[in-house]
N, C-alpha and C positions, 0 to 999 in steps of 0.2 A: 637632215634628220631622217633615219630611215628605222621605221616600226613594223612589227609583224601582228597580223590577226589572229588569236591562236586559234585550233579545230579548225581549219576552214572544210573539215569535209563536213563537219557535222552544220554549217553555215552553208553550203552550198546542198546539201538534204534538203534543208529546211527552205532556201531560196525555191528548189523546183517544187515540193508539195504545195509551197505556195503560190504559185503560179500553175501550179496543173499540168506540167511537163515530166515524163518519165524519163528515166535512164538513157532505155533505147534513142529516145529520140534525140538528148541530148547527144549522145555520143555518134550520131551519124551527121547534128551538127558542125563537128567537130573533126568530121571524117575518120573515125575510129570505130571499130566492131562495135555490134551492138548490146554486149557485154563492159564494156571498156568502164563508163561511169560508175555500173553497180559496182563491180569490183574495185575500182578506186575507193567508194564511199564505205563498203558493205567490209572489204579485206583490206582495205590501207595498200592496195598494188595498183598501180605503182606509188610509192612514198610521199608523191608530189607529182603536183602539175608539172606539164614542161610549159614553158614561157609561152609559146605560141597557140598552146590549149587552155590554158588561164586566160591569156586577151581573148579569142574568141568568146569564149564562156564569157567574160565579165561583159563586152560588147553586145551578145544576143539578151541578155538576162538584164543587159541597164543597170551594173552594179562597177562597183570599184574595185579593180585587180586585189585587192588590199584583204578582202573581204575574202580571196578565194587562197591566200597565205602568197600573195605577192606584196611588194615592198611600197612602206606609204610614202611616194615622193612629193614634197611640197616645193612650190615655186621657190620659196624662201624660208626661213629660221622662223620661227612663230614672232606675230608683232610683241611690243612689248607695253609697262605702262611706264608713264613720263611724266613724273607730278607737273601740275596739281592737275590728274587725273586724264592725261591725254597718253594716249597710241603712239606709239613710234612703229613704221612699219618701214622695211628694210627696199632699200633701194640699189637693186641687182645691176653691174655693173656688165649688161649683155643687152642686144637688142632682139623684138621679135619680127621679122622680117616681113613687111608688107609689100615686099616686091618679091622676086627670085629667090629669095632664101640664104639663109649661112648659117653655114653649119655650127652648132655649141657644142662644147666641152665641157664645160663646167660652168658656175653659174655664182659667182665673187659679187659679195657686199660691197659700196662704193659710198654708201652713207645710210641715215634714216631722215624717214617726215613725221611730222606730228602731226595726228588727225583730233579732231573734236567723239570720245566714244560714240555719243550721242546719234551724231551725224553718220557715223559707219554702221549703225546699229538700223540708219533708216536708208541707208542704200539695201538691207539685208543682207550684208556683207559677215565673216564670220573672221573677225580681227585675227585671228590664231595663226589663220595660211592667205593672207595678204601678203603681198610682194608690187613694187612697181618696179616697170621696165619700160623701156623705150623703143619706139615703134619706128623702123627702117624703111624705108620706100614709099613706094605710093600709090600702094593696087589696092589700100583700101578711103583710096580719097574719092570725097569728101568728107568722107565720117572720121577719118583718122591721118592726118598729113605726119609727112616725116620728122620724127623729133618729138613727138607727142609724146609724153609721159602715160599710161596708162596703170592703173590700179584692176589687180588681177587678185581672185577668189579663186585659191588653190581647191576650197574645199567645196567648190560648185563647179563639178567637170559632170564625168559621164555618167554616172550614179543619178544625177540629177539634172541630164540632158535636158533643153529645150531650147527652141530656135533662141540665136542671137550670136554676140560675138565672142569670141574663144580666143586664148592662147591655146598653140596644140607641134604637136611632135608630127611631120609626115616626112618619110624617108631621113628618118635622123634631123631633119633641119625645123627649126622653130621659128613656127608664123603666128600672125593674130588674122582670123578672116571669122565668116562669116557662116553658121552652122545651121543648118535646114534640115529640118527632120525630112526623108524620102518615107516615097508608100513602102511598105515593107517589116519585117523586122530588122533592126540592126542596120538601117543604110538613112546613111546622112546626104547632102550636100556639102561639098567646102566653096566659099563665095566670097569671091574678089570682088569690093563695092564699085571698084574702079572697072569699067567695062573693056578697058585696052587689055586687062590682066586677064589671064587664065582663070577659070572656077573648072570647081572636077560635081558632076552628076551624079547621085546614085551610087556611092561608096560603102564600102563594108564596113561599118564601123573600127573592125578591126585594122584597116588601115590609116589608124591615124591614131594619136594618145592626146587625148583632149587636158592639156594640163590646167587650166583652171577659167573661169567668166572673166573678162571685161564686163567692170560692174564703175568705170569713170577715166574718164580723159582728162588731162590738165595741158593747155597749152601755153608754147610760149611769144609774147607779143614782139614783134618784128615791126 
């Protein structure tokens, strides 16, 4: 499902007065003259973000691409209800790689589960953009072994960053690790639990698209 925010200049005005940031500053953010923003917001030029100045802005600013008239992509199809009164939330026939990575293409339904409302409601979870998938490798063991089912909150990514575990997008390939706020504006950690794996330091927020929380594991007994 893919939706748009309508006005996002007059939503992205209103983001920097409130936060206390001008134009100028923004747009050198951005590496763009120090004109660039006003005249986006002020004359509608240029018509639109380009892709690569939307993710920066949404990553220094801690909002959601969605917000700045980029496209709202959810893990999966919105959960649904399944009398008497339970969730069915969809179960994506893709893994997210806790080792080395691989690459996705598309993201196909392969069933649903029924959850108790109740219970998703006290995870703090927002039923709508819930999706589970299945977790590959093993850079985030012990917290997360391979095969693990995990239950993912599309609608608590960057907008509402804070330390923990993440589905996320880096160089095209989709992982689940571990996300550490760095000193700075806009710079993360990404953290392999497993200490044999890779973790990256001090990243630009905009290198990476945090697709939604790890908000529950389900394992299976062997």
């Amino acid at each position: 499902m893919i939706d748009h925010v309508p006005d996002p200049r007059a939503a992205l005005d209103r983001l920097l007065t409130d936060k206390g940031i001008d134009y100028a500053r923004l747009s050198q953010v951005i590496g763009r003259n120090p004109a660039y923003i006003q005249q986006y917001i002020k004359r509608g030029s240029p018509r639109r973000l380009a892709e690569q100045d939307r993710t920066r802005i949404a990553a220094y600013l801690g909002v959601s691409e969605a917000l700045l008239g980029g496209p709202v992509q959810r893990v999966a199809t919105p959960a649904r209800m399944r009398g008497p009164g339970m969730i069915l939330v969809p179960k994506l026939a893709i893994g997210a790689s806790a080792g080395a990575g691989a690459s996705v293409e598309s993201e196909p339904v392969e069933g649903e589960v029924a959850f108790d409302p109740k219970w998703l409601r006290d995870l703090g979870a927002d039923p709508r953009a819930l999706s589970i998938i299945r977790v590959e490798g093993d850079s985030m063991a012990p917290t997360l072994n391979d095969g693990d089912d995990i239950l993912v909150d599309g609608g608590d990514a960057a907008a509402r960053l804070r330390d923990g575990i993440y589905v996320l997008r880096m160089d095209d390939v989709l992982m689940v690790k571990r996300i550490a706020r760095a000193p700075g504006p806009g710079r993360i950690s990404v953290i392999s639990d497993n200490p044999h794996y890779r973790s990256w330091d001090d990243l630009p927020m905009t290198s990476v698209q945090l697709v939604g929380r790890v908000v529950w594991t389900g394992r299976r007994v062997r």
